[in-house]
DRENDO-1510 file (C-alpha; in Angstrom, 1 decimal, always signed):
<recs>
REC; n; res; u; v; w
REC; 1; UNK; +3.6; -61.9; -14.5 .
REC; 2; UNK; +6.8; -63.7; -15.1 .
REC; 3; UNK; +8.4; -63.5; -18.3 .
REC; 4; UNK; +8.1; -67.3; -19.3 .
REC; 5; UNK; +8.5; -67.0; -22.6 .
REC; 6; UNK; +11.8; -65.6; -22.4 .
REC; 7; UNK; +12.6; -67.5; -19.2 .
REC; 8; UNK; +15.0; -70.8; -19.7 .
REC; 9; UNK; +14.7; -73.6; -17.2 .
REC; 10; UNK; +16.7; -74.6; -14.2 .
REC; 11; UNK; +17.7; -77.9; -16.4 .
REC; 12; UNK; +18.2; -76.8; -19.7 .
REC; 13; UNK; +20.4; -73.7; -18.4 .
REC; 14; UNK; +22.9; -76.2; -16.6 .
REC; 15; UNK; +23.2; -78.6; -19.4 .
REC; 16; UNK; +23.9; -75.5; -21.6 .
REC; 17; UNK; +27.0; -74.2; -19.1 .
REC; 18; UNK; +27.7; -77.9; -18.8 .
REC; 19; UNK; +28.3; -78.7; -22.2 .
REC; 20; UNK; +29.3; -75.0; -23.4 .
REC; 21; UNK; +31.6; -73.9; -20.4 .
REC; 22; UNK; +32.9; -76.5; -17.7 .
REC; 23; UNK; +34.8; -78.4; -20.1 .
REC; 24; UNK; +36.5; -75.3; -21.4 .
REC; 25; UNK; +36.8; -73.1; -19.1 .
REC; 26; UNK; +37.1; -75.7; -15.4 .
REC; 27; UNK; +34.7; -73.2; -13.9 .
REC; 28; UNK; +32.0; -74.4; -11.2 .
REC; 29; UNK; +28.9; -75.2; -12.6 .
REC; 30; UNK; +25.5; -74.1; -10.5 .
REC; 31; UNK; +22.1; -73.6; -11.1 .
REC; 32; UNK; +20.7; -70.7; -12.9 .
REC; 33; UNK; +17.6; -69.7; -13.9 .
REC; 34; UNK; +17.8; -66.8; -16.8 .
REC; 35; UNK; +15.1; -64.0; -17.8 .
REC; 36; UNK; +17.1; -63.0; -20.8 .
REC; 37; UNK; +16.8; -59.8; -22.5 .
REC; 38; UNK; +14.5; -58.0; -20.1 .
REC; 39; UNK; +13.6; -54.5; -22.1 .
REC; 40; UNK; +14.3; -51.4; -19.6 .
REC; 41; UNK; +14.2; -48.8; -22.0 .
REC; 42; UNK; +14.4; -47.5; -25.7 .
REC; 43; UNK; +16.1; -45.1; -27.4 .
REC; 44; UNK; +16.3; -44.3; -31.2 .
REC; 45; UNK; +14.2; -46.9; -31.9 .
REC; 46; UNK; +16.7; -49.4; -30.1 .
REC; 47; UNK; +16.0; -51.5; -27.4 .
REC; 48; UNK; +17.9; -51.0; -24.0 .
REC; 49; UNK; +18.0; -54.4; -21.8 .
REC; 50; UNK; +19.6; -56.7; -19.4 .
REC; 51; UNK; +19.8; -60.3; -18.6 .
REC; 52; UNK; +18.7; -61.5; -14.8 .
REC; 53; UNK; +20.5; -64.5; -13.6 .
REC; 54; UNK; +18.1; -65.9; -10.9 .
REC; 55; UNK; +20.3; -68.3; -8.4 .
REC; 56; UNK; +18.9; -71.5; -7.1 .
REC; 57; UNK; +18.6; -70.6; -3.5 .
REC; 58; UNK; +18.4; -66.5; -3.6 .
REC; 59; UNK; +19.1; -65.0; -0.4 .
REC; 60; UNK; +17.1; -62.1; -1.2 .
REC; 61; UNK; +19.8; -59.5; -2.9 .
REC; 62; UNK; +21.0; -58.4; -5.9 .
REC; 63; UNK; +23.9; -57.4; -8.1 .
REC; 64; UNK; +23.8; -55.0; -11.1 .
REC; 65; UNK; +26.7; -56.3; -13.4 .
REC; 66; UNK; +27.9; -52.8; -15.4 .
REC; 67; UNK; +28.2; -54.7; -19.0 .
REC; 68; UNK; +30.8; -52.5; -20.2 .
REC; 69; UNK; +34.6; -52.1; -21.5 .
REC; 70; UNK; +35.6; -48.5; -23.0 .
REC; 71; UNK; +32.0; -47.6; -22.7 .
REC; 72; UNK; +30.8; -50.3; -25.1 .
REC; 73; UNK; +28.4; -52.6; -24.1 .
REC; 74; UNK; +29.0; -55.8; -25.2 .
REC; 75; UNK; +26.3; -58.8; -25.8 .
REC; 76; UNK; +26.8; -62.5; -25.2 .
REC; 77; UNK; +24.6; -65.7; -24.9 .
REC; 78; UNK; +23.5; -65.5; -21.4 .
REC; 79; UNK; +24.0; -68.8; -20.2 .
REC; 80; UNK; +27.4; -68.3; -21.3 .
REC; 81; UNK; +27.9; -65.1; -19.2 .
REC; 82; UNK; +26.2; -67.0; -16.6 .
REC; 83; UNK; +29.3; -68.6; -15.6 .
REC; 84; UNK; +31.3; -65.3; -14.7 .
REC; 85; UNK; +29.1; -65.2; -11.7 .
REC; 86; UNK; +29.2; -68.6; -10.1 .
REC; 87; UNK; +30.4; -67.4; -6.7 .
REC; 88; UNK; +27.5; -64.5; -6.4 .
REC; 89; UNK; +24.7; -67.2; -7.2 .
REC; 90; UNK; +26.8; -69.6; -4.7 .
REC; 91; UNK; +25.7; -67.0; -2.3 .
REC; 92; UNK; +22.1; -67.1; -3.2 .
REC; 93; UNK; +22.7; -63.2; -5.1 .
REC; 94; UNK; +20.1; -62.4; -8.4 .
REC; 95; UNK; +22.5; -60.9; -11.0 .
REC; 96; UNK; +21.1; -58.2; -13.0 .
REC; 97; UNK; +23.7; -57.8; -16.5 .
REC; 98; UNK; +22.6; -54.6; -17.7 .
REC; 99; UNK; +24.2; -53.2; -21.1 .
REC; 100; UNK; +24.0; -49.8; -21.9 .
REC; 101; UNK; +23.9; -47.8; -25.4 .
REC; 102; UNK; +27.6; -48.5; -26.9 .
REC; 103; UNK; +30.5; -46.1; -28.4 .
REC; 104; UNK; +31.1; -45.2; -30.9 .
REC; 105; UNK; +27.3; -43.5; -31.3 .
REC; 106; UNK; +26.6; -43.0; -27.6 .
REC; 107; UNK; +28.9; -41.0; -25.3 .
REC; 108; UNK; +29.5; -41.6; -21.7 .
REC; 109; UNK; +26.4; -39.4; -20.4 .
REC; 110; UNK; +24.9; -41.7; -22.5 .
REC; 111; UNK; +26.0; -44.9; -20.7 .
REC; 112; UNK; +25.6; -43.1; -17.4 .
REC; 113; UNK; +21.7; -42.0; -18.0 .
REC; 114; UNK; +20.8; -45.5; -19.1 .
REC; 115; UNK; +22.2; -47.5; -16.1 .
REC; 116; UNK; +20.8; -45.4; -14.1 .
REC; 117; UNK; +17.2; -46.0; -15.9 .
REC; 118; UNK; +18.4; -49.8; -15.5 .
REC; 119; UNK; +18.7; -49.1; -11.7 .
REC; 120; UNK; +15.2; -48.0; -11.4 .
REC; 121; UNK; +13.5; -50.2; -13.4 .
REC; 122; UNK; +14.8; -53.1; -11.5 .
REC; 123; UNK; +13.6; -51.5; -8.4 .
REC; 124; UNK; +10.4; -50.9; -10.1 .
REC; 125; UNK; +10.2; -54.7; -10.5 .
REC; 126; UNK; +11.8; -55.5; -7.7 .
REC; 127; UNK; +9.4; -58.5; -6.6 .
REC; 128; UNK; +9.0; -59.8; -10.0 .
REC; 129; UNK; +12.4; -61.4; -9.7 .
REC; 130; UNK; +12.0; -62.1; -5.3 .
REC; 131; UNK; +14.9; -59.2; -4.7 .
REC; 132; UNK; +14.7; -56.3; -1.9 .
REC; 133; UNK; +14.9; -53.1; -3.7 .
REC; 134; UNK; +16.6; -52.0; -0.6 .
REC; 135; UNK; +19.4; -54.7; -1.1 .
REC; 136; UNK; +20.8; -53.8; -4.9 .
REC; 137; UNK; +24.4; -53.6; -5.0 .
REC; 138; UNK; +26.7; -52.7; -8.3 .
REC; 139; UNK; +29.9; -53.6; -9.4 .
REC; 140; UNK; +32.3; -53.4; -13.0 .
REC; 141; UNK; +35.4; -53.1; -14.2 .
REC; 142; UNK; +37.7; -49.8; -16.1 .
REC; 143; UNK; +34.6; -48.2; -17.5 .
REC; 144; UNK; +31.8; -50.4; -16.0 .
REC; 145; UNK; +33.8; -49.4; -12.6 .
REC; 146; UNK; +33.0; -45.8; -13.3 .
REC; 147; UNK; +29.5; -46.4; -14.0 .
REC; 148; UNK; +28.7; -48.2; -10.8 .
REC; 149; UNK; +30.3; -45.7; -9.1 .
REC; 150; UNK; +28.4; -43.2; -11.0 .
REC; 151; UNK; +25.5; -44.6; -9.3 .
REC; 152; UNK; +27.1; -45.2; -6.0 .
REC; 153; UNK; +27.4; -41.3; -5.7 .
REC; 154; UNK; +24.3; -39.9; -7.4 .
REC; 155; UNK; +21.5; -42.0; -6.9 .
REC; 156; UNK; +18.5; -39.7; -6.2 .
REC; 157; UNK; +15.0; -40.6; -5.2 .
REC; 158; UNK; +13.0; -40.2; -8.4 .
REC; 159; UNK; +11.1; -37.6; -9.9 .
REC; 160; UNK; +7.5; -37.8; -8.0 .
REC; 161; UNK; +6.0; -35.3; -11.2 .
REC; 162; UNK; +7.5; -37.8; -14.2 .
REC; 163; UNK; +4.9; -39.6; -16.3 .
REC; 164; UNK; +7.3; -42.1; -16.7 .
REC; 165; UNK; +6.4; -44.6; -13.9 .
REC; 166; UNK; +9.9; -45.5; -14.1 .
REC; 167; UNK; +11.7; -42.2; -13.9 .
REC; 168; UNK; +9.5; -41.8; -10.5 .
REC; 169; UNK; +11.8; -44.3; -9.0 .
REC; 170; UNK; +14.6; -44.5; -6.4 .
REC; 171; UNK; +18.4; -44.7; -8.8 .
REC; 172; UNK; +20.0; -45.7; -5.2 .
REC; 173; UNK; +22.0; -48.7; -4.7 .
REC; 174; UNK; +23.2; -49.9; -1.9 .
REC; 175; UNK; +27.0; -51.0; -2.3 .
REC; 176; UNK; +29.6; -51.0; -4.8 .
REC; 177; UNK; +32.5; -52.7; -6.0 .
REC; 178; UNK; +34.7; -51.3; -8.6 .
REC; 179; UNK; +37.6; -53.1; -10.3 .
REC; 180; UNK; +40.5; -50.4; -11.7 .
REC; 181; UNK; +38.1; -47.7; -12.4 .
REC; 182; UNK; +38.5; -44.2; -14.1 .
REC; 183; UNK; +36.8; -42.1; -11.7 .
REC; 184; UNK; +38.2; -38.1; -13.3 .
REC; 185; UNK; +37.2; -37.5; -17.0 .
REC; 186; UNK; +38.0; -34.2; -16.6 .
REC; 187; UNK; +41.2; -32.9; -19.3 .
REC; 188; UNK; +40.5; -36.6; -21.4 .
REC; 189; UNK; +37.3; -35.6; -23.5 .
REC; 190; UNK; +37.2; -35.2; -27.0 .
REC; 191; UNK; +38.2; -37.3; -30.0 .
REC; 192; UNK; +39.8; -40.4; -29.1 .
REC; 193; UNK; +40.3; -43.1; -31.7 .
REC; 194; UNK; +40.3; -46.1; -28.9 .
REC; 195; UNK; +37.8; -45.1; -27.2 .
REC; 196; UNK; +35.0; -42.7; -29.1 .
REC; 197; UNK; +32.6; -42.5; -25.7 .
REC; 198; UNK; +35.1; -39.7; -24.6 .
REC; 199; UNK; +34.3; -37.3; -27.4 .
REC; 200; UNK; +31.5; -35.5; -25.6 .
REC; 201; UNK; +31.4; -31.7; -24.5 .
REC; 202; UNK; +34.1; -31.3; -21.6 .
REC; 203; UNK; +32.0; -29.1; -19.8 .
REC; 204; UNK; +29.9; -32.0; -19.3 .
REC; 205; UNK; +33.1; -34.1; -17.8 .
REC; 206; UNK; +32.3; -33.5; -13.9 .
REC; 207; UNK; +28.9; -34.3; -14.2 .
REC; 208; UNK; +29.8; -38.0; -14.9 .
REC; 209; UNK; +33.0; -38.2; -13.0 .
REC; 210; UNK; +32.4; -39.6; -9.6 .
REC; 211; UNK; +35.5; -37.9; -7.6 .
REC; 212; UNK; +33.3; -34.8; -8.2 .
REC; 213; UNK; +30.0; -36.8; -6.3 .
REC; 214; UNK; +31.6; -38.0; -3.2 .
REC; 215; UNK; +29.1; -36.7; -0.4 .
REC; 216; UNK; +28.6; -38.3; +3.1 .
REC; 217; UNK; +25.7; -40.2; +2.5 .
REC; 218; UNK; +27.1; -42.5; -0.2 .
REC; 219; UNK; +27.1; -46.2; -0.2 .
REC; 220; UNK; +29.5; -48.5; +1.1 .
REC; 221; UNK; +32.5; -48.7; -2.1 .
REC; 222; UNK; +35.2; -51.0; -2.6 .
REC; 223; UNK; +37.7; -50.3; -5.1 .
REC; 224; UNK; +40.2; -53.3; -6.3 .
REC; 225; UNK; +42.9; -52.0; -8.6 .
REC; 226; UNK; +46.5; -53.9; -10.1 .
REC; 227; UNK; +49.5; -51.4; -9.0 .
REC; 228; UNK; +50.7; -52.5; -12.6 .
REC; 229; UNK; +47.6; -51.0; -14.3 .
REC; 230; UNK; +49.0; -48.7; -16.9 .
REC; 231; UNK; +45.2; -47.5; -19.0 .
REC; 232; UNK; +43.5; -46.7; -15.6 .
REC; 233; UNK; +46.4; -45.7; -13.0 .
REC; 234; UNK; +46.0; -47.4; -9.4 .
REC; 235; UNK; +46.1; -43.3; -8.6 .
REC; 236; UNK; +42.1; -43.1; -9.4 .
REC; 237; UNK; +41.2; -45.5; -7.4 .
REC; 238; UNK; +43.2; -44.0; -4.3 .
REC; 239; UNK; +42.2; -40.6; -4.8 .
REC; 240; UNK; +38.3; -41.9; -4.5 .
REC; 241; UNK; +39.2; -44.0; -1.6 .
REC; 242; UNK; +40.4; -41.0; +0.1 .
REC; 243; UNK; +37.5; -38.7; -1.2 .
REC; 244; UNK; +35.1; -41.2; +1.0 .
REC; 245; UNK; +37.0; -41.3; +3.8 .
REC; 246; UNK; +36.9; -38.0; +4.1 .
REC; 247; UNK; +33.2; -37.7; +3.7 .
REC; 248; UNK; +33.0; -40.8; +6.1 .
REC; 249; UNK; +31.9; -43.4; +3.7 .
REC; 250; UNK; +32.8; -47.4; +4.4 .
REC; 251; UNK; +35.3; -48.1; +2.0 .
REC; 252; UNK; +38.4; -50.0; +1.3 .
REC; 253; UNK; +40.9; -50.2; -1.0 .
REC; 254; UNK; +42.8; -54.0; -2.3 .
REC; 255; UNK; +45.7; -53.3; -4.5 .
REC; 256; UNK; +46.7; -56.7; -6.7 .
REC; 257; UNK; +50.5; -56.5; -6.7 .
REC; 258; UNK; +51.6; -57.1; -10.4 .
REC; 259; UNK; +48.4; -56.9; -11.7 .
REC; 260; UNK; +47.9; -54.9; -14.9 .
REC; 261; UNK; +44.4; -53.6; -16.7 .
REC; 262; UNK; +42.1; -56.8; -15.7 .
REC; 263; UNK; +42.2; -59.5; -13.6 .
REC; 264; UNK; +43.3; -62.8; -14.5 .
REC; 265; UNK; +44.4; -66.5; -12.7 .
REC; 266; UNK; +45.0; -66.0; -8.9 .
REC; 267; UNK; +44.6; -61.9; -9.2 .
REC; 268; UNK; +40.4; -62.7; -10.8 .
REC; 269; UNK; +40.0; -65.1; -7.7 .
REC; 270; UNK; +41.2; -62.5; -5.2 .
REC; 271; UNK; +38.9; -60.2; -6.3 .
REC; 272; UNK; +35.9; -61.9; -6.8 .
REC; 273; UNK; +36.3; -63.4; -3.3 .
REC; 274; UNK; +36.6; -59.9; -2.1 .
REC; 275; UNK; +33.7; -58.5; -4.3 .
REC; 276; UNK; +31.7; -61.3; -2.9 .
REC; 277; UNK; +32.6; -60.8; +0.8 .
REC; 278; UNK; +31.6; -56.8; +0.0 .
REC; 279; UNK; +28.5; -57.9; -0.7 .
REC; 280; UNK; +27.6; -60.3; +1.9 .
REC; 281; UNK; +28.4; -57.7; +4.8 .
REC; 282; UNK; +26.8; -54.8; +2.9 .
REC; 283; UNK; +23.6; -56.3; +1.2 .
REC; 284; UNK; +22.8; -58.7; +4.1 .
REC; 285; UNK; +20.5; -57.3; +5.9 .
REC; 286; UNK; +16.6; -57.2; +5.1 .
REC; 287; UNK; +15.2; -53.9; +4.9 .
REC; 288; UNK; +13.3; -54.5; +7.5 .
REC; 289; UNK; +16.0; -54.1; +9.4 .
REC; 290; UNK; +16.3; -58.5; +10.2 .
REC; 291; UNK; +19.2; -60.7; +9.6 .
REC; 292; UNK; +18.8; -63.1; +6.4 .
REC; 293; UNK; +21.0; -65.5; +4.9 .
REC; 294; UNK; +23.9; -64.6; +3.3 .
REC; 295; UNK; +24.7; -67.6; +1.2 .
REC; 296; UNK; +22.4; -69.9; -0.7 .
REC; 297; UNK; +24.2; -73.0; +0.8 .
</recs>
């Protein structure tokens, strides 16, 4: 059943980006339909969720938005975060913002083990929202980078024996775009004042570094870095590149000349046109194995 109660209208949700974003930010203004705060998990009580941003004209696919920046997992009115993703629902994509627990009480394996619960719950409910569990691509920046790279290179099929109908689900993906993300934690655990999700046991540091997951039958990964970054050097995102070439995994690399930590003005529009593209050639075919539309125009 769909979740009505928490679901906002077509026309109330563009009179709220209408009135609450075009005239402050100039960003395009489409039609959404939002199933906010979806519950995909709990833990110490707390309840683990995601917003799904459902385009006018879906084209079948979706994108899981890593909500995260240092490992902390930020919440905002969804209609407002709608408008970050006017060029995926252009092209008829179902966004999926999933936040994870947040620094400074949860870690990284933290982060890692609940966007990976987010991955298969959305599978789980795949038809709920019209999307092809087969056609569920990921994408973040810095640390929301890493985690959809996490689950770029170890999504596994489910555990058949768990009695959690959840856990007995697929945590693959099917693409991935990462802007300037960390992808070696290895030497930087332990107490860090700026960003308390590092101060975790190192020996637990390669299991949630990605460089350390590469295998040959990972997805298709692009990585967009600034050679100006100085927080997440352009190096990680190079050395990752070159880990999935090696392992013969489609991927690319864009480096933003002069861009630093973050995207802004024509280096956001570069990217998001790339991110966009990624997705259309990787997530555009049914799993059936048929051609379907690409855009929602």
């Amino acid at each position: 059943m769909r979740r009505i109660a928490k679901t906002l209208s077509i026309a109330s949700t563009i009179a709220l980006l209408s009135s609450a974003l075009a005239a402050q930010t100039g960003a395009r203004v489409v039609p959404v339909e939002i199933d906010a705060d979806v519950v995909y998990g709990h833990k110490m009580g707390m309840a683990l969720t995601f917003d799904v941003l459902e385009p006018a004209k879906p084209n079948g696919a979706a994108v899981l938005f890593m909500v995260s920046g240092g490992w902390f997992s930020r919440w905002s009115p969804p209609a407002q975060l709608a408008a970050r993703f006017d060029d995926l629902l252009v092209s008829g994509f179902t966004v999926f913002a999933v936040r994870h627990g947040s620094s400074p009480l949860f870690k990284v394996p933290d982060a890692v083990a609940d966007v990976r619960r987010a991955a298969r719950f959305v599978k789980a409910n795949a038809s709920e929202w019209g999307v092809d569990p087969q056609r569920i691509g990921v994408f973040g920046g810095s640390a929301g980078g890493h985690l959809s790279l996490m689950l770029g290179t170890t999504g596994d099929e489910g555990d058949p024996a768990s009695e959690d109908p959840v856990l007995r689900q697929s945590s693959r993906v099917a693409a991935v775009v990462a802007y300037f993300p960390p992808v070696d934690l290895t030497g930087i655990t332990g107490p860090n004042d700026r960003f308390p999700a590092l101060d975790f046991d190192a020996g637990l540091a390669q299991s949630v570094s990605p460089i350390f997951h590469v295998s040959a039958d990972d997805v298709p990964s692009l990585m967009i870095h600034g050679d100006k970054d100085e927080l997440v050097p352009l190096r990680n995102s190079e050395r990752i590149v070159e880990a999935f070439k090696g392992a013969g995994v489609a991927t690319d690399l864009i480096v933003l000349a002069g861009a630093a930590h973050g995207f802004e003005g024509e280096h956001a529009e570069t990217a998001t046109e790339a991110m966009v593209r990624w997705f259309e050639t990787h997530l555009a075919v049914a799993s059936d194995g048929g051609e379907t539309q690409a855009t929602g125009q």
